[in-house]
C-alpha positions in Angstrom: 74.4 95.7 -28.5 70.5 95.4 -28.3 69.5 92.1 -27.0 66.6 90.8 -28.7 63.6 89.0 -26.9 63.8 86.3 -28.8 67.7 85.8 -27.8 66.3 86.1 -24.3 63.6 83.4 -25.2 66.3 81.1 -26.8 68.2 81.0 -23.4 66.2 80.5 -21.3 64.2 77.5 -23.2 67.9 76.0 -23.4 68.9 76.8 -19.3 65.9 77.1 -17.5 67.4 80.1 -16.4 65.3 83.2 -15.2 63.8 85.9 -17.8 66.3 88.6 -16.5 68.8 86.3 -15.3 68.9 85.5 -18.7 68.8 89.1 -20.3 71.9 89.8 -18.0 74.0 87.2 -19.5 73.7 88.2 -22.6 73.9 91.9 -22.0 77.3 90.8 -20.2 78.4 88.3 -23.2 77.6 90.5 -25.8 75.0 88.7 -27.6 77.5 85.7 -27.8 75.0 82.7 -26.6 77.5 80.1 -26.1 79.0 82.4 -23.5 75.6 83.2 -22.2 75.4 79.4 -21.4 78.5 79.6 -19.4 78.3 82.8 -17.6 74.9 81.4 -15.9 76.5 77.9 -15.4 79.3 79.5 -13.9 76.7 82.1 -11.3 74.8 78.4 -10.9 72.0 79.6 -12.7 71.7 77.5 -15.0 71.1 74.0 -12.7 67.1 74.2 -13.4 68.3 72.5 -17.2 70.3 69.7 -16.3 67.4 68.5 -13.5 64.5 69.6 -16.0 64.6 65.9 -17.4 64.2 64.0 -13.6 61.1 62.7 -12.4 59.8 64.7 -9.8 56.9 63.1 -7.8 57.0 64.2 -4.6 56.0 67.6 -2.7 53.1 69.1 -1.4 49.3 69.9 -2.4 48.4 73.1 -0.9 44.8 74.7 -0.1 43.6 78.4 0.5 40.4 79.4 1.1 38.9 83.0 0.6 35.4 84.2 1.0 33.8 81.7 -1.3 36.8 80.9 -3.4 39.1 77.9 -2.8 42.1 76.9 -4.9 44.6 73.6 -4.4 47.8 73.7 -6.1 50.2 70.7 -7.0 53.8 71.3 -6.6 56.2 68.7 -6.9 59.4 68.2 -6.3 61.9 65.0 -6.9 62.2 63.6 -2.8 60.0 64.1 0.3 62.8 65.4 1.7 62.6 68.7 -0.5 58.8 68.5 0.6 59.8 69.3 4.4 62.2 72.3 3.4 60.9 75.1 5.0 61.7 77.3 2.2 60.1 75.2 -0.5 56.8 75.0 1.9 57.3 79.0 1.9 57.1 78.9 -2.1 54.0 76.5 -2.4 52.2 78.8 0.2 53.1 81.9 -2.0 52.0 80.1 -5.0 49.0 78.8 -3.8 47.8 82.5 -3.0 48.9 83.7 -6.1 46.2 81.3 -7.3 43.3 82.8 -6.4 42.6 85.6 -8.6 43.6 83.5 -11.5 41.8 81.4 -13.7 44.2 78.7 -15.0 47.4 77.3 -14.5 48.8 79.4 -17.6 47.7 82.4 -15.8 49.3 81.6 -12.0 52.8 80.4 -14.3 52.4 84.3 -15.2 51.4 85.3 -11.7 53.3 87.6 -9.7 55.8 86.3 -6.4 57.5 88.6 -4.9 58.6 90.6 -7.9 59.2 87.7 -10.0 56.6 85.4 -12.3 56.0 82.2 -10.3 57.4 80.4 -13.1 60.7 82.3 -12.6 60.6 81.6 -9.2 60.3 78.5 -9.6 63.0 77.9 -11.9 65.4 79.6 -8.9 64.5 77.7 -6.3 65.4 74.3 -8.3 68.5 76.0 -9.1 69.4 76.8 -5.1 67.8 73.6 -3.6 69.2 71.4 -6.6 66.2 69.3 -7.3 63.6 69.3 -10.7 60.5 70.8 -9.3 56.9 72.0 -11.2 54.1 72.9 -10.7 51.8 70.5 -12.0 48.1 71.3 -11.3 45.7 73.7 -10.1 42.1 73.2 -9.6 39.4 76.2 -8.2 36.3 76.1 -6.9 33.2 78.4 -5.7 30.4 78.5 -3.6 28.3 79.8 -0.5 30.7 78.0 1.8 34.3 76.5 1.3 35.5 74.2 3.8 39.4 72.5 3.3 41.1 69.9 4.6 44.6 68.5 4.4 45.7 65.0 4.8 48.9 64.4 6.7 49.8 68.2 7.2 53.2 68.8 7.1 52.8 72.6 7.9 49.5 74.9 7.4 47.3 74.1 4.5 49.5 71.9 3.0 50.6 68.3 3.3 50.1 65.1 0.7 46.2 65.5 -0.1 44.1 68.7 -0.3 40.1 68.5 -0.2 37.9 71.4 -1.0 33.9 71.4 -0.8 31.4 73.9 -1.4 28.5 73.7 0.7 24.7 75.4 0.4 23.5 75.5 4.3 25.1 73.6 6.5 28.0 74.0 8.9 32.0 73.8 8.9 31.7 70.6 10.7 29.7 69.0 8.6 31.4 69.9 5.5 34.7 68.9 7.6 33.7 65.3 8.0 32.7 65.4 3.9 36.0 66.9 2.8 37.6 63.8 5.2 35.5 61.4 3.3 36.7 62.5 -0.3 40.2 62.3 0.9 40.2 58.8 2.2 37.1 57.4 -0.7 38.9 59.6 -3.6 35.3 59.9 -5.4 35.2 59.9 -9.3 32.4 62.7 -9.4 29.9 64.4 -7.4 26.8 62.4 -9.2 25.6 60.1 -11.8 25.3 63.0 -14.0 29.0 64.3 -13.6 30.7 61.0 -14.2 33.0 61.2 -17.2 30.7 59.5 -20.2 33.8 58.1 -21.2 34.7 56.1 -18.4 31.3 55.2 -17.9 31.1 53.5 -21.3 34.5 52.0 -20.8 33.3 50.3 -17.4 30.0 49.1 -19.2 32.3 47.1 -22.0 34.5 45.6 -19.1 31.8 44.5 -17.1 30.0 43.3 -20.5 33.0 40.8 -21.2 33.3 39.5 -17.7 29.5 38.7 -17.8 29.7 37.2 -21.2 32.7 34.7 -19.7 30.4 33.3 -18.2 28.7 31.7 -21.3 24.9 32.8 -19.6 22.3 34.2 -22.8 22.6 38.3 -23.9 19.2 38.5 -22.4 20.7 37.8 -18.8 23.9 39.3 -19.1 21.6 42.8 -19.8 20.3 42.0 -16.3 23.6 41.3 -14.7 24.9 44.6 -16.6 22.5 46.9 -14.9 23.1 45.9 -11.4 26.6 46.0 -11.8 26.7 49.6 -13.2 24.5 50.7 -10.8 26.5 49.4 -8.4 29.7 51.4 -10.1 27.8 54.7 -10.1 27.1 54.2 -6.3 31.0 53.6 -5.1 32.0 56.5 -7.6 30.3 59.4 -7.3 30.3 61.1 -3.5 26.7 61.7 -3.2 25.8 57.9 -3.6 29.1 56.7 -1.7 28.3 55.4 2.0 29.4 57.8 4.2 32.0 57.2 6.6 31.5 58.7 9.4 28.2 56.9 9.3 27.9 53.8 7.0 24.2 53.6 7.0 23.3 56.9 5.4 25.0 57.9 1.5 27.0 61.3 1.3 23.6 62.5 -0.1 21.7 61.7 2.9 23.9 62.6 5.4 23.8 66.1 3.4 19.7 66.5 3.4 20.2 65.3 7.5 22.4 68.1 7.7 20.4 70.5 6.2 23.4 71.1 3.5 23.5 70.9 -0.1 26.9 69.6 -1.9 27.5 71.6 -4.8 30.9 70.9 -5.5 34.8 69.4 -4.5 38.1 69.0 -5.3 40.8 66.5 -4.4 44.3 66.9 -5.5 47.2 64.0 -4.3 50.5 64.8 -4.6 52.0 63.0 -7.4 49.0 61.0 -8.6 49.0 59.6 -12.1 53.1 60.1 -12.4 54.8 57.0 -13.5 58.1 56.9 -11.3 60.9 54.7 -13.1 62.3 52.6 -10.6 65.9 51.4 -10.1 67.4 48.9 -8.3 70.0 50.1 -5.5 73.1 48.9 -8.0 71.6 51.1 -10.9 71.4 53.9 -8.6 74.9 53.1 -7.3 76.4 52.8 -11.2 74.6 55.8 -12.5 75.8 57.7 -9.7 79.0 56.6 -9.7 79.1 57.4 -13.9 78.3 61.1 -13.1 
């Protein structure tokens, strides 16, 4: 019988199971999805569903840099241990090629690998290495000069934080020693005029309420307001940050020193802003133990 591609849609949504991994099992089952669902759980391709609900936080940021392009990709997986298989490292390198010539993370979940979508791939390789994995973010970025650096490499252009920064003028090393900075400092924005308004206004009402504990008149606490945001806007946006290689000159005049303009930068942490439930060790042991 004709399978549909909405059968094939179905399946897949239900297994996690590759597009034509999929297509096969119901070409071999007839049609019949119940025995779709078994013919991949019985090939093992059908794992991807059953870890699709674990929290993976863990695995590796990875960075490639062509011409004036740079990309950073995200991929996690559920243990650090998955992070140092060489065949997982393989996949994130692969991916974060793919993501060059893309625009969004939509586009690279389409992107070819090898013959298979990056999202099918991916689904494999959490069905042969047994843990939930995903790929999580990808950021780009352009300019006359990319420089990258990796925090705690675990193999090439990849380890647990990626930095990129576009440079006008310049050199390698100097945007080196920025792209250091951002990783350890973890910058908000570039400038005052790239902070999120949001967060901004948000920072302003905290600092308004402290202030106002206080019990001191409006007309002071307006005083006290000012200095403290513009002491916010300094430690969160690079070019005001001290820099800290040298403490005595800001990002943005080490830059003019250096004859370089900053125009841009990225910094991607593996697993940041993922809320890991935590067990104790006699959870672990029960839930194991229940299957």
């Amino acid at each position: 019988m004709a399978i549909t591609a909405a059968q094939v849609k179905e399946l897949r949504d239900s297994t996690g199971a590759g597009m034509m991994d999929a297509k096969k099992a119901l070409t071999e089952t007839d049609g019949d999805m119940d025995a779709a669902v078994d013919w991949l759980r019985t090939k093992g391709l059908a794992k991807a569903a059953k870890k699709s609900g674990r929290t993976a936080a863990e695995g590796l940021i990875a960075v490639v840099v062509e011409g004036g392009t740079g990309v950073a990709v995200e991929v996690n997986s559920e243990t650090d241990f998955v992070a140092k298989n060489a065949d997982f490292q393989s996949m994130v390198a692969g991916i974060a090629k793919a993501a060059l010539p893309v625009a969004d993370l939509a586009a690279l979940n389409g992107a070819d690998l090898g013959g298979k979508s990056v999202a099918d791939t991916l689904t494999d390789k959490i069905a042969t290495i047994g843990e939930n994995m995903s790929l999580r973010r990808m950021e780009k970025i352009e300019g006359e000069t990319i420089v990258s650096y990796i925090h705690n490499a675990v193999a090439d252009g990849m380890g647990n934080i990626g930095v990129l920064v576009a440079l006008k003028g310049g050199d390698e090393a100097f945007g080196k020693q920025v792209a250091m900075h951002i990783a350890a400092v973890n910058p908000a924005a570039l400038s005052e005029a790239d902070l999120d308004p949001a967060v901004v206004e948000k920072e302003r009402q905290v600092q308004m309420d402290i202030a106002r504990e206080s019990g001191k008149p409006e007309q002071v606490i307006e005083k006290m307001i000012i200095g403290r945001m513009k002491k916010f806007i300094a430690e969160s946006t690079l070019l005001s940050q001290q820099f800290v290689v040298n403490p005595d000159l800001t990002v943005g005049a080490a830059a003019k020193e250096a004859g370089a303009e900053i125009t841009g930068f990225v910094r991607l942490e593996v697993g940041e802003g993922i809320e890991v439930e935590k067990e104790d060790f006699a959870a672990e042991v029960a839930k194991a133990a229940q299957g």
